[in-house]
C-alpha positions in Angstrom: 0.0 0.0 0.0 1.3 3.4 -1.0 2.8 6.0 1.7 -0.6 8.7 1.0 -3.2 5.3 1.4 -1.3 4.6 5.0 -1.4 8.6 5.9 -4.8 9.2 5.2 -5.9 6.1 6.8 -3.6 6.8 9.7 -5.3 10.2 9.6 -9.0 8.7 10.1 -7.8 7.1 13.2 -6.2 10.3 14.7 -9.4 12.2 14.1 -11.3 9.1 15.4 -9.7 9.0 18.7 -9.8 13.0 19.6 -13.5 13.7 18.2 -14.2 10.3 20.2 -16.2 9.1 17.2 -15.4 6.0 15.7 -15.3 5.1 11.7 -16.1 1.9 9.9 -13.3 -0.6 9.9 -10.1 -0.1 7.9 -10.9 -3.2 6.3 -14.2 -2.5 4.8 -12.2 0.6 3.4 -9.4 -1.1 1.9 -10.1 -5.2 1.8 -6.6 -6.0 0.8 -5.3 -4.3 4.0 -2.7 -6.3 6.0 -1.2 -6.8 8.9 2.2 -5.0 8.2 0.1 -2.3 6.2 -1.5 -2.2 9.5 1.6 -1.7 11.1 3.1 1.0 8.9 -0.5 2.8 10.0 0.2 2.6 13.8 3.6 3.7 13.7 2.4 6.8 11.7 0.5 7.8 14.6 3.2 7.1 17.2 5.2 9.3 15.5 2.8 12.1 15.4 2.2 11.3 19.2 6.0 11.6 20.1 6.2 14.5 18.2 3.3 15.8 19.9 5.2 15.5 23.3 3.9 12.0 24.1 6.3 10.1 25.9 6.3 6.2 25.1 6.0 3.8 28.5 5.6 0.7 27.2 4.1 -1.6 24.8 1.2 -4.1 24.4 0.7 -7.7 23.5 -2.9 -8.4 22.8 -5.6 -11.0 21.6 -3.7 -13.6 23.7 -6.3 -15.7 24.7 -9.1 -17.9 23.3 -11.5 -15.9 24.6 -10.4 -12.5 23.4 -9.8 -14.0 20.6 -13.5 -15.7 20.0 -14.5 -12.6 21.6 -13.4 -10.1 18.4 -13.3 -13.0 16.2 -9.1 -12.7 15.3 -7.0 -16.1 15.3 -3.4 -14.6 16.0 -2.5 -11.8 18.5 -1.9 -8.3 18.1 0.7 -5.7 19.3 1.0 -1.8 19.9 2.4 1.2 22.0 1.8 2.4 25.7 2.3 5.9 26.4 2.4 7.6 29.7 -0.7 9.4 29.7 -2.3 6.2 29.5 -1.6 5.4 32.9 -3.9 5.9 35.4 -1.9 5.8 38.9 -4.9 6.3 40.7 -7.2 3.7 38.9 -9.5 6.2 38.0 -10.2 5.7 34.7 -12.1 9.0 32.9 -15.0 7.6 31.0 -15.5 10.7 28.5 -12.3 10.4 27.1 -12.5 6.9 25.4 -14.9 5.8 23.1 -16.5 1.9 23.4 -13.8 1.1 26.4 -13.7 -2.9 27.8 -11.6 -3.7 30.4 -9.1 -6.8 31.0 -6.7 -8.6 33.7 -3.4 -9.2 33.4 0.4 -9.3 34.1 2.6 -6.5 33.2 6.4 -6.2 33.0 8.5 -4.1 33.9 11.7 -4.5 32.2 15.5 -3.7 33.4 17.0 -4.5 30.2 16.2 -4.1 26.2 15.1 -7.5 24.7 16.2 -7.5 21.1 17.6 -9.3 18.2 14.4 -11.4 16.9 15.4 -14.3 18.8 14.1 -14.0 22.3 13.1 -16.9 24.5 11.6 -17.1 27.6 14.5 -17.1 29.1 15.6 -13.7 28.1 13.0 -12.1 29.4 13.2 -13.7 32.9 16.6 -12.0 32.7 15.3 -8.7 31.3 12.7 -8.3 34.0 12.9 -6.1 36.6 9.6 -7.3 38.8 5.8 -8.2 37.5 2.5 -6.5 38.6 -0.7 -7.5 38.5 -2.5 -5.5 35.9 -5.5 -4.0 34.1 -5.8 -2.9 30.3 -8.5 -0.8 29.4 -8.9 -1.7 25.7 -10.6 0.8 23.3 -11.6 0.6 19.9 -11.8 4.0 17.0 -13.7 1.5 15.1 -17.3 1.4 15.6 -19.1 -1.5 17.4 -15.7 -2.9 17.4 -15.7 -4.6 14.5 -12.2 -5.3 14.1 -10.5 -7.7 12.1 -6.7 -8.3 12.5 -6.0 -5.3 10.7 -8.4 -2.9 12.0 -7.2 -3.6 15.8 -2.8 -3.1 14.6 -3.8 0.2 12.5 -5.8 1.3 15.9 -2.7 0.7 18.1 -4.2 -2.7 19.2 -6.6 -1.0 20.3 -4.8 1.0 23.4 -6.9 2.7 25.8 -5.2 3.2 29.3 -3.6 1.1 32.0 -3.7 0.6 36.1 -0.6 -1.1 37.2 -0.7 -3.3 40.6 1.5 -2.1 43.7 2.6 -5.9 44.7 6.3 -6.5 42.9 7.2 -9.6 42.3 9.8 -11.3 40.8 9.7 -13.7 38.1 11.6 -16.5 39.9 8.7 -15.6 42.7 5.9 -16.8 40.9 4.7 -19.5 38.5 3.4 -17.5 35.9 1.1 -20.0 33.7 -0.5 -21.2 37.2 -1.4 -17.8 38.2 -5.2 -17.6 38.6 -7.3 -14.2 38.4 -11.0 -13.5 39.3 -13.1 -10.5 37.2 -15.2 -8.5 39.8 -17.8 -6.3 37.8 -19.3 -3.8 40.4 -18.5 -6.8 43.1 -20.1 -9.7 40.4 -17.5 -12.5 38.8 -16.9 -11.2 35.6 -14.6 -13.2 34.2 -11.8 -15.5 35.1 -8.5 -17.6 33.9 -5.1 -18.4 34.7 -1.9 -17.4 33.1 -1.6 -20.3 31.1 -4.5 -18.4 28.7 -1.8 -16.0 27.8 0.2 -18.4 25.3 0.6 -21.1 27.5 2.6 -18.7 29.9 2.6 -14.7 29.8 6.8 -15.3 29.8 6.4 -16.4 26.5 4.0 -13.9 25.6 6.6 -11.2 25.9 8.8 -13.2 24.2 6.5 -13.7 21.1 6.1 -9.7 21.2 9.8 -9.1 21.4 10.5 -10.9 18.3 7.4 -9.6 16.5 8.3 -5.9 16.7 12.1 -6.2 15.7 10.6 -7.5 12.2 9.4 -3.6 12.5 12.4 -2.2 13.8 10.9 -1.7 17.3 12.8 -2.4 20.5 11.1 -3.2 24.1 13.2 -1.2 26.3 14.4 -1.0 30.1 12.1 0.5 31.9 9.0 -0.2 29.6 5.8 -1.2 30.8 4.9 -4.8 29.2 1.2 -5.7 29.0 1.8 -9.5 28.2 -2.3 -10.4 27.2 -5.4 -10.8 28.7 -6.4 -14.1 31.3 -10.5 -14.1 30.1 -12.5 -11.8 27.7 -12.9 -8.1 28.5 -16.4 -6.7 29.9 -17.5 -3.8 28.4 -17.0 -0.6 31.0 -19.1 2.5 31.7 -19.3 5.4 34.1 -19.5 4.3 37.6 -18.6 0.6 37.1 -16.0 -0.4 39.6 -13.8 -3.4 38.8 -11.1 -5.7 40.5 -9.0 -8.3 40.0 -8.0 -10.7 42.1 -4.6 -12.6 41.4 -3.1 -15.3 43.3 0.3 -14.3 44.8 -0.1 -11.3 42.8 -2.4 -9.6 45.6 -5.5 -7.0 44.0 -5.7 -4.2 41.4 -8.7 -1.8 41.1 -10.2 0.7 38.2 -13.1 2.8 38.4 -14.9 4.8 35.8 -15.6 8.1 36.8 
């Protein structure tokens, strides 16, 4: 696809996400859209974000699980960028500024060392993590009724919204990651539920998977980045005044509310 096809479609989703008003999908648009098409799209925007004085924190792994993945009807998972402003250190999450926003538990990591090269294992990033947090994603989509395909969700920034990092540190060696169970409260209702082993078979390979991904783009996770390694169950849709928690084993609490 042509450098003016990826701007302007890069273009729809920048308007998209500060009107707050979503547009058909990308791939109704342009059918023969693909993945690294898709990709070329995101990283317009991440430009235009950094250059906008938007500091990247992290990055995302995505559509990890079957049930996020029957839930948006994708097969593989997806991949994008945190940035700073996205996270919500208080869990308040403010409702008016996100569109059609879900909300998922997770693990994040939070790296001491770069993991690059395309040939990352598990292993690495054992070594290249600092400590793990229990973690909730708040997924939002610039494409309406979220009906996203592969493609749609990449060109969207895998469909970033903002994230609430946990206050218990652990360290990888502390915890056995695919045996890690979490529990979904809606509003003090089980919502969801699911162990690590969801993620991938183990959210340590997860990262991994990312890591090698994004050097086929040129893109690095970094020390000091925030990991979000993929969702344990499918994501509940969020509104104004919804409270949610998730319980982790070892892992202790983390809470969001919608205001």
């Amino acid at each position: 696809m042509d450098e003016g096809k990826i701007a302007a479609l890069a273009g729809q989703l920048f308007n998209a996400e500060r009107s707050r008003k979503a547009i058909p999908p990308l791939t109704e648009q342009e059918p023969s859209l693909t993945a690294d098409d898709a990709y070329r799209i995101q990283l317009v925007n991440v430009k235009r974000a950094v250059e906008m004085g938007h500091v990247i924190s992290g990055k995302k792994i995505g559509l990890t699980s079957e049930g996020i993945q029957k839930q948006f009807g994708v097969n593989e998972p997806d991949y994008g960028h945190l940035f700073a402003a996205m996270d919500c250190k208080d869990g308040n999450i403010n409702t008016a500024a996100l569109l059609q926003p879900k909300i998922e538990g997770e693990i994040a990591f939070i790296l001491k060392a770069d993991l690059a090269g395309g040939k990352v294992t598990r292993d690495d990033v054992v070594k290249a993590a600092d400590y793990v947090v229990a973690a909730f994603e708040i997924v939002d989509s610039r494409i309406a009724g979220w009906k996203i395909k592969l493609p749609d969700t990449v060109s969207d920034n895998a469909s970033s919204g903002r994230y609430v990092l946990g206050t218990r540190r652990l360290k990888l060696e502390e915890a056995d990651l695919p045996s890690v169970s979490m529990k979904l409260y809606k509003n003090g209702a089980l919502a969801g539920e699911g162990t690590g082993a969801a993620v991938l078979g183990d959210p340590g390979v997860s990262v991994a998977w990312l890591a090698n991904r994004l050097w086929s783009y040129g893109v690095t996770l970094k020390a000091g980045e925030v990991i979000l390694s993929g969702a344990f169950s499918a994501a509940p849709p969020a509104v104004k005044g919804d409270v949610f928690i998730a319980e982790f084993s070892s892992f202790g609490k983390v809470e969001a509310r919608f205001v």
